[in-house]
N, C-alpha and C positions, 0 to 999 in steps of 0.2 A: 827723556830717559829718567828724570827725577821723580815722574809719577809712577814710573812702573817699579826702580827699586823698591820705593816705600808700598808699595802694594802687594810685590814678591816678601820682601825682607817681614811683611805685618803676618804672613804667614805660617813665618818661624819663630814661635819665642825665644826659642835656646836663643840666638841671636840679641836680645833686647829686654825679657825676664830674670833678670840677678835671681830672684826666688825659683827659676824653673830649675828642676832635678838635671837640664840637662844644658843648662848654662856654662858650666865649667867641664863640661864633655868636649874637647878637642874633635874628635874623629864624629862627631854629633854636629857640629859645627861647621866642620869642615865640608859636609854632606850636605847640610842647608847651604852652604853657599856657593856649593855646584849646582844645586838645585835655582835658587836666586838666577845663578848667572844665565841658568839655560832659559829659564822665564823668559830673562829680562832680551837677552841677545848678546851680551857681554862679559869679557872676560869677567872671573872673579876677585881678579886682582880692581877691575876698572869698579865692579858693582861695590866689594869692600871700602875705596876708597871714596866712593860718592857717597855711600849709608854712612861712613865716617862725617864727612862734611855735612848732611843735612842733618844727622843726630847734633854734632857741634854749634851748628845757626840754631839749631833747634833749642838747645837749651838755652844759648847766647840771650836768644829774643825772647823766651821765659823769663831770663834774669833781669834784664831791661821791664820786662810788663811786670816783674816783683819790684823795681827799685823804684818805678815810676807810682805804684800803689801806697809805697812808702813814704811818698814824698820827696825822695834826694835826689829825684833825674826828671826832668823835662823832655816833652819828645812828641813829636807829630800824631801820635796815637795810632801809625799806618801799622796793619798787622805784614808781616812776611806772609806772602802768598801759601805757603806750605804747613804755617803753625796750626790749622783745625784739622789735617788731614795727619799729620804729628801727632794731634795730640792723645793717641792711643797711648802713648810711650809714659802718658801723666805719672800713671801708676807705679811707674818700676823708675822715675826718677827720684834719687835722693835728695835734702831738704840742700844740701850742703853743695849740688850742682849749681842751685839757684841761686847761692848766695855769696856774696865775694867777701872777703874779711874783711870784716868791719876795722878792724886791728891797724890794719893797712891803710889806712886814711889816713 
């Protein structure tokens, strides 16, 4: 199911473009993810909440591959199965997703 979200959901920006004109369109939105669900074969509450969860790993294990570049994390080097076929989303993630407060330490 998680291959077909990310291939349905890669076909709507509004959904995953902060810059697209129709990102913060509601009823624009709302229409890409009846569209998603009928793709996919599942409700749109079920496809909503799994594009939530792999957008959230997805960034998680960006923030992981920026900390471990940095030098301050250790770690197997295993990639999450799904981060190359993610990584469309490079572009429209902010610097500040990837980064955890340093502050906070």
């Amino acid at each position: 199911m998680e291959d077909k979200v990310i291939i349905a959901v890669c076909g709507y920006p509004e959904l995953y473009d902060t810059s697209s004109y129709f990102y913060r369109n509601r009823n624009k939105k709302d229409l890409a993810w009846k569209k998603v669900s009928e793709e996919v074969g599942q409700s749109e509450e079920m496809c909503r909440k799994k594009w939530k969860s792999l957008r959230d790993t997805y960034l998680r294990e960006r923030r992981k591959e920026t900390e471990k570049r940095s030098g301050s994390a250790a770690g197997s080097g295993k990639k999450w199965k799904y981060s190359a076929v993610l990584s469309f989303l490079d572009p429209f993630v902010q610097p500040s997703q990837l980064c955890w407060c340093m502050w906070s330490q």
